[in-house]
PyMOL Python script that loads the backbone (N, CA, C, O; Angstrom):
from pymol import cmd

cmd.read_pdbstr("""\
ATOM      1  N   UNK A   1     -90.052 -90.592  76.672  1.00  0.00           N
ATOM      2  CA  UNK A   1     -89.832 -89.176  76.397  1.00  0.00           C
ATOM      3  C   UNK A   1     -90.830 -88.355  77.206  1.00  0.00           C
ATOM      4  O   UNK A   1     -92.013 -88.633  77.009  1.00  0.00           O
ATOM      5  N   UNK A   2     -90.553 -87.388  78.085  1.00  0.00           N
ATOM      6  CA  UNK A   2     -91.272 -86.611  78.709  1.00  0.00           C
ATOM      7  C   UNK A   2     -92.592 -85.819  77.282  1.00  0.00           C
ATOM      8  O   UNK A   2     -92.738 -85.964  76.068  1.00  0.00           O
ATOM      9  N   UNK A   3     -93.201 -85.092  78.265  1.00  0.00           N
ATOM     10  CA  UNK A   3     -94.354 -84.989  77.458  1.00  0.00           C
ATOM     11  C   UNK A   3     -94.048 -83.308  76.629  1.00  0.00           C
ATOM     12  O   UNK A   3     -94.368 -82.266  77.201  1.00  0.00           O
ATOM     13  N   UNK A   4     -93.661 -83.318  75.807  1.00  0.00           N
ATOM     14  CA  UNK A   4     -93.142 -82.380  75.008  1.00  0.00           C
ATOM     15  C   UNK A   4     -91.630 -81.937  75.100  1.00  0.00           C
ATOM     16  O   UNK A   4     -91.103 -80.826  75.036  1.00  0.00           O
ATOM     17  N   UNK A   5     -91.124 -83.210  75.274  1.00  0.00           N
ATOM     18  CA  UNK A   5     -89.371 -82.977  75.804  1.00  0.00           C
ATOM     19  C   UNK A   5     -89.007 -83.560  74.708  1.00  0.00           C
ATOM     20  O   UNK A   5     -89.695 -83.900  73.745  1.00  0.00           O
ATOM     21  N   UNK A   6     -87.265 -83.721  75.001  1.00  0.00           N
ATOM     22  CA  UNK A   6     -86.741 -83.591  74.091  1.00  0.00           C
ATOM     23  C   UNK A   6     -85.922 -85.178  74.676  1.00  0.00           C
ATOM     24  O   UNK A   6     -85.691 -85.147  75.885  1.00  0.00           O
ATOM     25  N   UNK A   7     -85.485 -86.497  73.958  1.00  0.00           N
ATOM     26  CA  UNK A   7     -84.987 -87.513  74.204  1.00  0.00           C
ATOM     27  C   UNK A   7     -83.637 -87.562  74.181  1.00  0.00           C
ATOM     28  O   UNK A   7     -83.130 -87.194  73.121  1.00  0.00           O
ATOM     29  N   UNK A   8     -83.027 -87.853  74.903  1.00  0.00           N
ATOM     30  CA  UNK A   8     -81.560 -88.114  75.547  1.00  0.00           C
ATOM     31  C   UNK A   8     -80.822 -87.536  74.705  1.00  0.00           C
ATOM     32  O   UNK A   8     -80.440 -86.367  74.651  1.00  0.00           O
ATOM     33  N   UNK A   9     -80.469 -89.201  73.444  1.00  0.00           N
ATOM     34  CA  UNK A   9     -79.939 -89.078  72.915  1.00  0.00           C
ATOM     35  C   UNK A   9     -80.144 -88.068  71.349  1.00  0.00           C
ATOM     36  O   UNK A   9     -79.258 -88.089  70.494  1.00  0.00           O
ATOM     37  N   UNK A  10     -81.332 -87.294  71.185  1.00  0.00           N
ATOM     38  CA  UNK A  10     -81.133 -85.966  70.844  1.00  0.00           C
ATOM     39  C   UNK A  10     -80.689 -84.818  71.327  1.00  0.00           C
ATOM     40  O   UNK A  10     -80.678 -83.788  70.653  1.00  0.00           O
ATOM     41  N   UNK A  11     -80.251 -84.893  72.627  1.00  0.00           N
ATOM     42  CA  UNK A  11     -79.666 -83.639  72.942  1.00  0.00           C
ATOM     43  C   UNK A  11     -78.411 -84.237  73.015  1.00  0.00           C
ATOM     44  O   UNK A  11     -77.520 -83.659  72.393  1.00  0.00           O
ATOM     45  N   UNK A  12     -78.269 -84.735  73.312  1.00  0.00           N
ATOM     46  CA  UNK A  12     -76.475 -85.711  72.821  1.00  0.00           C
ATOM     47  C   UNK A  12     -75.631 -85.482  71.266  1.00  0.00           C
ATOM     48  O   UNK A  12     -74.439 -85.205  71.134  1.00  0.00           O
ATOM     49  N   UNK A  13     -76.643 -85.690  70.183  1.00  0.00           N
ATOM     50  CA  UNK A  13     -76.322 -85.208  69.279  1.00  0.00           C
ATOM     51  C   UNK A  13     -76.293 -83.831  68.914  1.00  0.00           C
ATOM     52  O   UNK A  13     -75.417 -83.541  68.100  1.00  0.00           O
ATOM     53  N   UNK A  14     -77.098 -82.825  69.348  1.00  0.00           N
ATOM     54  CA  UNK A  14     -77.047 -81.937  69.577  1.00  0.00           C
ATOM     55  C   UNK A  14     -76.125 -80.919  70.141  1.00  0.00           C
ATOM     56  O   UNK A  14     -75.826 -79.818  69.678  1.00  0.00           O
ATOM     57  N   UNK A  15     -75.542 -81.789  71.765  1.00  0.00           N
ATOM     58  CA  UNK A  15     -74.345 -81.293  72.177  1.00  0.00           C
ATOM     59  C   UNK A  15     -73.085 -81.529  71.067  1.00  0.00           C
ATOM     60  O   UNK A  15     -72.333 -80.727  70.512  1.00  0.00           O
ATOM     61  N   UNK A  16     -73.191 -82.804  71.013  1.00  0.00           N
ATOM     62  CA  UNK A  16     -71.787 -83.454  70.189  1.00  0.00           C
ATOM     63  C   UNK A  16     -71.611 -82.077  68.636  1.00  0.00           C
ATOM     64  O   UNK A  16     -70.507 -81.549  68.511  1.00  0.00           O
ATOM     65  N   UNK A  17     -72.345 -81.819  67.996  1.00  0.00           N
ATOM     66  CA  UNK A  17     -72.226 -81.229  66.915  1.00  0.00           C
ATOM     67  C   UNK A  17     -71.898 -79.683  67.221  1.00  0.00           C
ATOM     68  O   UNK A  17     -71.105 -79.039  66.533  1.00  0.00           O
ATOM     69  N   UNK A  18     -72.677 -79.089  68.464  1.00  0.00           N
ATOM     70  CA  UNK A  18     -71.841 -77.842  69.342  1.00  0.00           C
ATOM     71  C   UNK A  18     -70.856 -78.100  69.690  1.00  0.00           C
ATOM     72  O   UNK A  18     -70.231 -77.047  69.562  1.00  0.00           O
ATOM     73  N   UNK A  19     -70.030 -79.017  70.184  1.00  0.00           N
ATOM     74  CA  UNK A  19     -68.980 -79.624  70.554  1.00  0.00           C
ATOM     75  C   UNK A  19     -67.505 -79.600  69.537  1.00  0.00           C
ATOM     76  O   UNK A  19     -66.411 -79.608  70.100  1.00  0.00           O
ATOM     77  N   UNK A  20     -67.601 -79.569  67.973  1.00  0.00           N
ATOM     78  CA  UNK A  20     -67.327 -80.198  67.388  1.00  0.00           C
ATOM     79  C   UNK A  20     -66.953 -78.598  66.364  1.00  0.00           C
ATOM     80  O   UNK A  20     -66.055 -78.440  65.537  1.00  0.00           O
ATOM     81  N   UNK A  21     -67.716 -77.888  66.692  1.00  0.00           N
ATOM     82  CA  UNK A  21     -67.905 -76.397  65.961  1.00  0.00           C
ATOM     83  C   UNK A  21     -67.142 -75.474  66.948  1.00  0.00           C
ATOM     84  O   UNK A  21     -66.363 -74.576  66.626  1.00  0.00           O
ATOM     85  N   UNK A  22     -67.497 -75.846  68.206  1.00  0.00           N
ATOM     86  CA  UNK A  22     -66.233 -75.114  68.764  1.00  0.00           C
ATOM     87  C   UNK A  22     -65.054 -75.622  68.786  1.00  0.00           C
ATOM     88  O   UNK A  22     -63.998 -75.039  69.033  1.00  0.00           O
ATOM     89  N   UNK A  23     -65.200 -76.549  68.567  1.00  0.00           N
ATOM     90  CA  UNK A  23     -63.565 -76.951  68.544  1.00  0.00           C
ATOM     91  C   UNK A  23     -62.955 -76.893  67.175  1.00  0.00           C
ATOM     92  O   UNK A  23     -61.804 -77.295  66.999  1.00  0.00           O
ATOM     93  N   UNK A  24     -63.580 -76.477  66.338  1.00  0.00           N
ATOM     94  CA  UNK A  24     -63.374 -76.218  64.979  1.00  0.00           C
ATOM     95  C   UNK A  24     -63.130 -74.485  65.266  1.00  0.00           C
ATOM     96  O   UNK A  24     -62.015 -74.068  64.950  1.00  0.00           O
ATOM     97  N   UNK A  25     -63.826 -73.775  65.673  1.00  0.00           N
ATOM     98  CA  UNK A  25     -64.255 -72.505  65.436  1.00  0.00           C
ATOM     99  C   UNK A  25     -62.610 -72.213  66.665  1.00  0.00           C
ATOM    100  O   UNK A  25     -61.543 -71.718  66.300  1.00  0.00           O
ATOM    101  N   UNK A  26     -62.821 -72.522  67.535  1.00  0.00           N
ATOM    102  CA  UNK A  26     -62.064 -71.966  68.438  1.00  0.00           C
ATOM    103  C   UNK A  26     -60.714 -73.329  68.984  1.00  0.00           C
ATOM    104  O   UNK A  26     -60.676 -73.989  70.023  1.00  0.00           O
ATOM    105  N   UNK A  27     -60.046 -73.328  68.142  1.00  0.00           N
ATOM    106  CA  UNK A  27     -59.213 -74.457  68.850  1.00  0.00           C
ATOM    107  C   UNK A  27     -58.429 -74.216  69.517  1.00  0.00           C
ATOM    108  O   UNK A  27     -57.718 -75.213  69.637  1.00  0.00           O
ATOM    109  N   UNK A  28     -57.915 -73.043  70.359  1.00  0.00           N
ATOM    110  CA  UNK A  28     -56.977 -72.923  71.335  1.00  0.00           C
ATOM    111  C   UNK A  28     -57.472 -72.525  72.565  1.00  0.00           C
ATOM    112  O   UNK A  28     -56.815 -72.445  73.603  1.00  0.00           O
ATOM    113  N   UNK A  29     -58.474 -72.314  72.443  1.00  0.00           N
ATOM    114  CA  UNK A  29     -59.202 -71.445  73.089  1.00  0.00           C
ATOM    115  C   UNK A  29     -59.721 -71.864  74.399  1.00  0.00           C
ATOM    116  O   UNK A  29     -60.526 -72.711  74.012  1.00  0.00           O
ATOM    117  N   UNK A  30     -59.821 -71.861  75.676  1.00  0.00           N
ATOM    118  CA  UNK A  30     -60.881 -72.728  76.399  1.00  0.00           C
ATOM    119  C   UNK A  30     -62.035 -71.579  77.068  1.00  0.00           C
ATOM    120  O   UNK A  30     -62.050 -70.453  77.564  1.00  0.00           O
ATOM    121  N   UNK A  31     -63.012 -72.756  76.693  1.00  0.00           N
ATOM    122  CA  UNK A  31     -64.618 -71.905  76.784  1.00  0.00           C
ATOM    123  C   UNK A  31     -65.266 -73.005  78.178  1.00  0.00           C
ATOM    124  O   UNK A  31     -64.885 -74.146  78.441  1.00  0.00           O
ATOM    125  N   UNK A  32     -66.113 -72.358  78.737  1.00  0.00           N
ATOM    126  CA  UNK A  32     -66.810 -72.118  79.833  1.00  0.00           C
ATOM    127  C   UNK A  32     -68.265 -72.386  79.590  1.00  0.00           C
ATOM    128  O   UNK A  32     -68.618 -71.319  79.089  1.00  0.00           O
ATOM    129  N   UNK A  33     -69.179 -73.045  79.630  1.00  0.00           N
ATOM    130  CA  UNK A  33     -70.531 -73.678  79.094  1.00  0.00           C
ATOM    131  C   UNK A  33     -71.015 -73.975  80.680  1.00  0.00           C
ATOM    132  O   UNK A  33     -70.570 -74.785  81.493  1.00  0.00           O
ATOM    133  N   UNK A  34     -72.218 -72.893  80.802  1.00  0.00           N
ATOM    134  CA  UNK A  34     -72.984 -72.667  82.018  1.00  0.00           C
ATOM    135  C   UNK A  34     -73.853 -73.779  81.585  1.00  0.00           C
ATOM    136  O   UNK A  34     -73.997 -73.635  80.371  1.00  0.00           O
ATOM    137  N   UNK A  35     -74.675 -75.097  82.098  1.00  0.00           N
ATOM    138  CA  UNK A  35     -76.226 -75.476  81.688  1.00  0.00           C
ATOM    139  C   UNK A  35     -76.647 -76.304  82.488  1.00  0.00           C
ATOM    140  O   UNK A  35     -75.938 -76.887  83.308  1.00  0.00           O
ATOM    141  N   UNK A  36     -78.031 -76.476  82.323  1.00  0.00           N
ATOM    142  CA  UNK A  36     -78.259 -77.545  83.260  1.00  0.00           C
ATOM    143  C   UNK A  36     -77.442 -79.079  83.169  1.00  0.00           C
ATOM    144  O   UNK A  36     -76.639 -79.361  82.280  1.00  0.00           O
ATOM    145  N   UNK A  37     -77.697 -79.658  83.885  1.00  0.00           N
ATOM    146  CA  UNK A  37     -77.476 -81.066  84.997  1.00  0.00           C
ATOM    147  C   UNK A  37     -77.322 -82.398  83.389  1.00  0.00           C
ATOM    148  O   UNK A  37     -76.457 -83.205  83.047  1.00  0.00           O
ATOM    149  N   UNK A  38     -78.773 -81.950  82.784  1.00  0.00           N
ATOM    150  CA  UNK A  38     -79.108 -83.222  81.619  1.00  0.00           C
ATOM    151  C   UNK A  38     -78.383 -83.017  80.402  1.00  0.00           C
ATOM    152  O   UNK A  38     -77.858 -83.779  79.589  1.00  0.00           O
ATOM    153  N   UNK A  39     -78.526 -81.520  80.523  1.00  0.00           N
ATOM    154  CA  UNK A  39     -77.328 -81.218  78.963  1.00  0.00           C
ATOM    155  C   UNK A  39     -75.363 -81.562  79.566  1.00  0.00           C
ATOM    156  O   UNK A  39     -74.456 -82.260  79.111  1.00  0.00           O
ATOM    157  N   UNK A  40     -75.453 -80.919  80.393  1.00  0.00           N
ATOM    158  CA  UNK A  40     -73.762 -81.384  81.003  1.00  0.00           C
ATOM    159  C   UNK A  40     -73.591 -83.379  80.956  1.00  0.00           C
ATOM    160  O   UNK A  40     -72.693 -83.917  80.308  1.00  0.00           O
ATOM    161  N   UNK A  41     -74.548 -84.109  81.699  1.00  0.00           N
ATOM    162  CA  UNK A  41     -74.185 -85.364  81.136  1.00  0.00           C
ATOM    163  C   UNK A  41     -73.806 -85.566  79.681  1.00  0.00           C
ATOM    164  O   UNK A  41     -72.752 -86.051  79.269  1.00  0.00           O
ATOM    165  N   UNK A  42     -74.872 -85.101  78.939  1.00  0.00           N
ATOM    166  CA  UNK A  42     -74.502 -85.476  77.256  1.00  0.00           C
ATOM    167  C   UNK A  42     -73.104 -84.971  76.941  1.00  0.00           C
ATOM    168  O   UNK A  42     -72.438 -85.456  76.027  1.00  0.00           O
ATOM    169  N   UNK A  43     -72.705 -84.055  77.665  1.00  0.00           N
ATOM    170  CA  UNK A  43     -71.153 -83.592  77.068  1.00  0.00           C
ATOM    171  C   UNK A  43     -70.347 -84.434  77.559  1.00  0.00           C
ATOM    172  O   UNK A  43     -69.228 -84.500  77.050  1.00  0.00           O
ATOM    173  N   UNK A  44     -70.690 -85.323  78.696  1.00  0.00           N
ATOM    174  CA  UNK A  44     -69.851 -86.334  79.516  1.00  0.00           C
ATOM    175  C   UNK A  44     -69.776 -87.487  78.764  1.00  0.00           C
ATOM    176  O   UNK A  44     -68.807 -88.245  78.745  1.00  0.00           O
ATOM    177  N   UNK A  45     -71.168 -87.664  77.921  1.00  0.00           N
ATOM    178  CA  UNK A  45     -70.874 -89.373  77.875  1.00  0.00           C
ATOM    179  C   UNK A  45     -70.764 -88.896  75.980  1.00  0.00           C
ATOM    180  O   UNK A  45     -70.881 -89.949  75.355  1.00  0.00           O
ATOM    181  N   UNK A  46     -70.641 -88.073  75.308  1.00  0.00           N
ATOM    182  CA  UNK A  46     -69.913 -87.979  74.373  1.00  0.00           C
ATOM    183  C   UNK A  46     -68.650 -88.310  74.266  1.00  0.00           C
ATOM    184  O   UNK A  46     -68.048 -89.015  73.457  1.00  0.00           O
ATOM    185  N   UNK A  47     -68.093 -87.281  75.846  1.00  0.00           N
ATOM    186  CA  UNK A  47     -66.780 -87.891  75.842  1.00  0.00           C
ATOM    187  C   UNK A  47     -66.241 -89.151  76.237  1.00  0.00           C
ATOM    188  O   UNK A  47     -65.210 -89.668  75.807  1.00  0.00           O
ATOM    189  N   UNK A  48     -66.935 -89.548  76.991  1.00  0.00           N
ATOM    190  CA  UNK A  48     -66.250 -90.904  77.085  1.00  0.00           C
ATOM    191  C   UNK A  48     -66.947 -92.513  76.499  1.00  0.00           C
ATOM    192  O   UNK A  48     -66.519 -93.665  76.432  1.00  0.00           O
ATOM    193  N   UNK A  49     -68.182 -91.842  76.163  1.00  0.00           N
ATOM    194  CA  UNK A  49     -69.035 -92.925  75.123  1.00  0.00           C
ATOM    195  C   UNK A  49     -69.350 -94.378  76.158  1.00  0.00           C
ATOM    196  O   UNK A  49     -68.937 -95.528  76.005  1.00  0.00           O
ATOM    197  N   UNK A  50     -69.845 -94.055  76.757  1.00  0.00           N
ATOM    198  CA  UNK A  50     -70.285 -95.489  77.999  1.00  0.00           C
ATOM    199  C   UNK A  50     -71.015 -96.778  76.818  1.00  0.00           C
ATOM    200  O   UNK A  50     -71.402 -96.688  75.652  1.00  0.00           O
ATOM    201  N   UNK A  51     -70.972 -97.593  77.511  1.00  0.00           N
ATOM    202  CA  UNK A  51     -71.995 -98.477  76.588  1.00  0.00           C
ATOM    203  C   UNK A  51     -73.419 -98.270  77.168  1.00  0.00           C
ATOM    204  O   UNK A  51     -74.245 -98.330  76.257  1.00  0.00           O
ATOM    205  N   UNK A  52     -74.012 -98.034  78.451  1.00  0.00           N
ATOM    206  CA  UNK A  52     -75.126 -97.682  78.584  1.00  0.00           C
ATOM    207  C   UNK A  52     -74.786 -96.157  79.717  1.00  0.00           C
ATOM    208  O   UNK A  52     -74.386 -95.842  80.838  1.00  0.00           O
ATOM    209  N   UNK A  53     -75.380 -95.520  78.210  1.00  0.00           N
ATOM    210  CA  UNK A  53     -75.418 -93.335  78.846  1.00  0.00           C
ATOM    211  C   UNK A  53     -76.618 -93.646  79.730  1.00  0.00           C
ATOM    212  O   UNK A  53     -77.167 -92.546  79.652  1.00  0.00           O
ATOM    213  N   UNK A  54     -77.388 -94.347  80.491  1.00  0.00           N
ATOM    214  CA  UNK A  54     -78.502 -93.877  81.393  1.00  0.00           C
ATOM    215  C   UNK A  54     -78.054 -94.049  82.998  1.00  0.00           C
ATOM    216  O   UNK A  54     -78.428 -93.526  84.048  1.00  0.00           O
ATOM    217  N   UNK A  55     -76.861 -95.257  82.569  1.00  0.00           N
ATOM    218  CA  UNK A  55     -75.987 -95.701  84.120  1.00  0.00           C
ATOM    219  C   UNK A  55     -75.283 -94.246  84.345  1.00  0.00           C
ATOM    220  O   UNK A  55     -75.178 -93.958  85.537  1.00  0.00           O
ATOM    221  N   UNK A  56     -74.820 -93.351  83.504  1.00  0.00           N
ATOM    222  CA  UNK A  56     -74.136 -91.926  83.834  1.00  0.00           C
ATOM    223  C   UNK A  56     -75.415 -91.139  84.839  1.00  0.00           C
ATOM    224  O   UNK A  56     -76.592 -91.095  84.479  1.00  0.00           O
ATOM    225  N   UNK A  57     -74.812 -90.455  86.362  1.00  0.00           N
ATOM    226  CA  UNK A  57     -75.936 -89.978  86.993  1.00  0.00           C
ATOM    227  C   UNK A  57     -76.021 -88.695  86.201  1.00  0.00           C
ATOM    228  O   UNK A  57     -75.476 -88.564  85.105  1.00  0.00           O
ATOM    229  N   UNK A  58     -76.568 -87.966  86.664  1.00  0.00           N
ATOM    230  CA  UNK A  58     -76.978 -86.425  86.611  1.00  0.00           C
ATOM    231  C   UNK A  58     -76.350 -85.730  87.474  1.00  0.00           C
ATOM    232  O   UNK A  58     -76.663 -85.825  88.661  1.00  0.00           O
ATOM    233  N   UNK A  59     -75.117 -84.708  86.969  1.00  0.00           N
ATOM    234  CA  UNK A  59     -74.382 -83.863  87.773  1.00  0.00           C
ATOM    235  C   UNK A  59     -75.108 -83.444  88.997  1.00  0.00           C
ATOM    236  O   UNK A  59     -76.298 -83.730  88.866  1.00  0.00           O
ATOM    237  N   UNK A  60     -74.888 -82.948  89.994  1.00  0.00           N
ATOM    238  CA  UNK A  60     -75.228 -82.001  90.962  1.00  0.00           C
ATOM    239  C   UNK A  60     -75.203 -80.620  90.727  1.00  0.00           C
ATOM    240  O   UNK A  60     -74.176 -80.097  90.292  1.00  0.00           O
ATOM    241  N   UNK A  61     -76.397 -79.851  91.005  1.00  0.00           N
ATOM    242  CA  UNK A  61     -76.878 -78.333  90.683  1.00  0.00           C
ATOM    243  C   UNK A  61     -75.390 -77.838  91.057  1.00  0.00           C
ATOM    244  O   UNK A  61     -74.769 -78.500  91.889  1.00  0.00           O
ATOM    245  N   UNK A  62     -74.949 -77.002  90.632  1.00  0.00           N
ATOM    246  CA  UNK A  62     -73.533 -75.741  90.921  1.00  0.00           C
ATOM    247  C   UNK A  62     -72.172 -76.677  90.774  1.00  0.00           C
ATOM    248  O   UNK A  62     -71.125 -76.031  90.816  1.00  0.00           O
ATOM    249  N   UNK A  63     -72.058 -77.952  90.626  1.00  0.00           N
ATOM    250  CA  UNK A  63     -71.303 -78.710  90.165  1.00  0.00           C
ATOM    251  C   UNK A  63     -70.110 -78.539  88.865  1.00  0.00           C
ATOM    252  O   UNK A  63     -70.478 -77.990  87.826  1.00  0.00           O
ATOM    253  N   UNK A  64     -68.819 -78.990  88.983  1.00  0.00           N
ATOM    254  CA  UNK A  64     -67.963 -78.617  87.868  1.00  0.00           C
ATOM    255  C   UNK A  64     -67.596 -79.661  86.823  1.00  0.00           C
ATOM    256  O   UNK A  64     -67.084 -80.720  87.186  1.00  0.00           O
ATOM    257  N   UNK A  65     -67.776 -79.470  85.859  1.00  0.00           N
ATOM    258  CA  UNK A  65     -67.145 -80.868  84.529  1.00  0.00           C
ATOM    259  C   UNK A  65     -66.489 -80.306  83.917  1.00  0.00           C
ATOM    260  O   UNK A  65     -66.927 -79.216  83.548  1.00  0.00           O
ATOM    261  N   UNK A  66     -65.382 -80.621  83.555  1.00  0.00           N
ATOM    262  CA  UNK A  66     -64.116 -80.196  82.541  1.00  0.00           C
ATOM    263  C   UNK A  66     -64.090 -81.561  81.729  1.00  0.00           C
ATOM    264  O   UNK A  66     -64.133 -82.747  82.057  1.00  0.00           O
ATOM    265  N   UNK A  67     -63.976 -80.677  80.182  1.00  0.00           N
ATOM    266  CA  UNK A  67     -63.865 -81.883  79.384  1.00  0.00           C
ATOM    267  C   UNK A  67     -62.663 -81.103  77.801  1.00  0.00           C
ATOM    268  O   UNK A  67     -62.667 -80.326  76.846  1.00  0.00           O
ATOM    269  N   UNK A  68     -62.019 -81.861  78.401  1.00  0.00           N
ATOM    270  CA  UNK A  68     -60.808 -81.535  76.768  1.00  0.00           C
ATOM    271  C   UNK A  68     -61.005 -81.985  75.640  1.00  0.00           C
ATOM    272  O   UNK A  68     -61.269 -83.182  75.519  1.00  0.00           O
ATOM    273  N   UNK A  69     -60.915 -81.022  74.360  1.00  0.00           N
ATOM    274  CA  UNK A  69     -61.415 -81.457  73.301  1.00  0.00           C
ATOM    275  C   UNK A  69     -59.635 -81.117  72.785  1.00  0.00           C
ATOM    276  O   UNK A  69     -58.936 -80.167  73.136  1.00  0.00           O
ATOM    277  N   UNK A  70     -59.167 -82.626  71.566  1.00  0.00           N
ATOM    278  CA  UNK A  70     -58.445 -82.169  71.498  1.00  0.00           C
ATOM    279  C   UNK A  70     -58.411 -81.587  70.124  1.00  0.00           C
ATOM    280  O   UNK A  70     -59.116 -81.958  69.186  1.00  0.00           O
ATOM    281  N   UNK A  71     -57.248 -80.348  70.095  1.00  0.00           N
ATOM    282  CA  UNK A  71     -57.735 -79.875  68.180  1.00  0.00           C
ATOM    283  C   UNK A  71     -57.642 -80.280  67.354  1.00  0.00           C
ATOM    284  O   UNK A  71     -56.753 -81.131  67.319  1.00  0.00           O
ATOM    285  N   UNK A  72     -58.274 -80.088  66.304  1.00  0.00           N
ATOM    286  CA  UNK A  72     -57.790 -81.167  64.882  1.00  0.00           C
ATOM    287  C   UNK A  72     -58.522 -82.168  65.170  1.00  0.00           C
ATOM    288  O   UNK A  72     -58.884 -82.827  64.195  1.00  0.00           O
ATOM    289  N   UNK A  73     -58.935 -82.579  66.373  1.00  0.00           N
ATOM    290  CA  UNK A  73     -59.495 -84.370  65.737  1.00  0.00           C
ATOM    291  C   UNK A  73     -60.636 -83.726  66.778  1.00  0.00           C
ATOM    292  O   UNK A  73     -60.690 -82.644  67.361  1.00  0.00           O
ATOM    293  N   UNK A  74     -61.759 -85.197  66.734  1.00  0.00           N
ATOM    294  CA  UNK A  74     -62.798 -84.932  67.389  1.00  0.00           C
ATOM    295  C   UNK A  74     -62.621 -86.189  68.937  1.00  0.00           C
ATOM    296  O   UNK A  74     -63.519 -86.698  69.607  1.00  0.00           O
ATOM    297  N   UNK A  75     -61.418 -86.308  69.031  1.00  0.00           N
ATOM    298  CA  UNK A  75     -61.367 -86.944  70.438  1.00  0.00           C
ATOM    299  C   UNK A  75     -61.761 -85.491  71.690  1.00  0.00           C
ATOM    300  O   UNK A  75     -61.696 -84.285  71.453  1.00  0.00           O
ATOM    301  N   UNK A  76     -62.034 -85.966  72.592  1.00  0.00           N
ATOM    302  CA  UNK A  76     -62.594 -85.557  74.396  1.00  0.00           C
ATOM    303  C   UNK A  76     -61.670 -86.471  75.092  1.00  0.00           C
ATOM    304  O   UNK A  76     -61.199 -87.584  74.859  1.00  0.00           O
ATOM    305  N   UNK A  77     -61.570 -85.491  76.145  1.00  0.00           N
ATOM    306  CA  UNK A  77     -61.270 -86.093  77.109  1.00  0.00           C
ATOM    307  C   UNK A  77     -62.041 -85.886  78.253  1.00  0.00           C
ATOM    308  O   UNK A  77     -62.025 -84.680  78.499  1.00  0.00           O
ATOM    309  N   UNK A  78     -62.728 -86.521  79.091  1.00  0.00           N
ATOM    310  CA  UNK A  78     -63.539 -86.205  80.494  1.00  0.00           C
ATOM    311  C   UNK A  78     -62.226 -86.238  81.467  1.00  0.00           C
ATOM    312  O   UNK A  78     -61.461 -87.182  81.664  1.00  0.00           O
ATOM    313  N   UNK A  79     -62.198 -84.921  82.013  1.00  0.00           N
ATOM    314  CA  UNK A  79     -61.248 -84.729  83.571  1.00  0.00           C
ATOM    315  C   UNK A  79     -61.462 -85.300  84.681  1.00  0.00           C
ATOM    316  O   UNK A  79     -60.974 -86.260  85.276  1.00  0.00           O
ATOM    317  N   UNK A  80     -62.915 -83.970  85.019  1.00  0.00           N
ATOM    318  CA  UNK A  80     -63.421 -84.371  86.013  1.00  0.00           C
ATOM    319  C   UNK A  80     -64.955 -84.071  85.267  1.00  0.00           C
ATOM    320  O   UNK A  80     -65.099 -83.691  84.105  1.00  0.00           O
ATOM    321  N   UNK A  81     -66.132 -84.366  86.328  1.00  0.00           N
ATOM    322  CA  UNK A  81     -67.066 -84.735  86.783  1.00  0.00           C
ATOM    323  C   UNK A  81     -67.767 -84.339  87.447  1.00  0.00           C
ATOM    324  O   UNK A  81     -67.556 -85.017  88.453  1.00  0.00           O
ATOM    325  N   UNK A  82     -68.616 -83.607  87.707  1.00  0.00           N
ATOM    326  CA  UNK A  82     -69.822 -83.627  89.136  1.00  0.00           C
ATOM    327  C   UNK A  82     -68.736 -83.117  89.791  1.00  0.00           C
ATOM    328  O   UNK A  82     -68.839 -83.875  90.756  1.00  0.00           O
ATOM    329  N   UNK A  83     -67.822 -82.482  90.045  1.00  0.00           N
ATOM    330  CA  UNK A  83     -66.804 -81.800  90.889  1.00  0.00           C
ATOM    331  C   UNK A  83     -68.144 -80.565  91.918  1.00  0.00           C
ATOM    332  O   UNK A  83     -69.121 -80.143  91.301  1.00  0.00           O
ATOM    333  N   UNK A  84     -67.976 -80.261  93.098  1.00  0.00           N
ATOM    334  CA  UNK A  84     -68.296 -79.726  93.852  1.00  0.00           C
ATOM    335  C   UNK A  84     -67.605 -78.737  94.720  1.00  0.00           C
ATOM    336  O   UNK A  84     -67.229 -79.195  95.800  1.00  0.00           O
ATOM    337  N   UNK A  85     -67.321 -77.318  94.461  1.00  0.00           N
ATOM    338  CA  UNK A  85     -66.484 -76.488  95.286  1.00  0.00           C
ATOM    339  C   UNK A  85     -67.274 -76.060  96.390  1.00  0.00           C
ATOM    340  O   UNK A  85     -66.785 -75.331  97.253  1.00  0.00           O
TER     341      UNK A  85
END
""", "prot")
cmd.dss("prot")
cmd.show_as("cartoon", "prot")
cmd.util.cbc("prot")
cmd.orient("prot")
């Protein structure tokens, strides 16, 4: 753990439970989530649940991830990825 940081898989849970409220709060809706590189992985490997989240890289700065939540249940889908326009 970095030296007053915050560990992976707490911001993982963290995302997942934001994750989970919007898709509760807003289910038709599609929303747009600006953040850094380390929080965008955790929304990645929520969705697709790797067996080891550290093999997932770290997006690229200005990079795009789309991830479908579907309503009613708490399945994701990962689209894309680290997309680059």
């Amino acid at each position: 753990m970095p030296a007053k940081g915050e560990e992976f898989n707490a911001v993982e849970t963290r995302v997942r439970a934001f994750t989970e409220e919007m898709t509760q709060r807003y289910p038709k809706e599609k929303i747009v989530i600006v953040s850094h590189g380390f929080t965008v992985r955790s929304f990645a490997v929520n969705a697709v649940q790797p067996q080891d989240p550290m093999n997932m890289p770290e997006p690229e700065n200005t990079s795009v991830t789309k991830i479908i939540c579907a309503p009613g249940t708490l399945q994701q889908y990962l689209i894309y990825y680290n997309r680059r326009y």
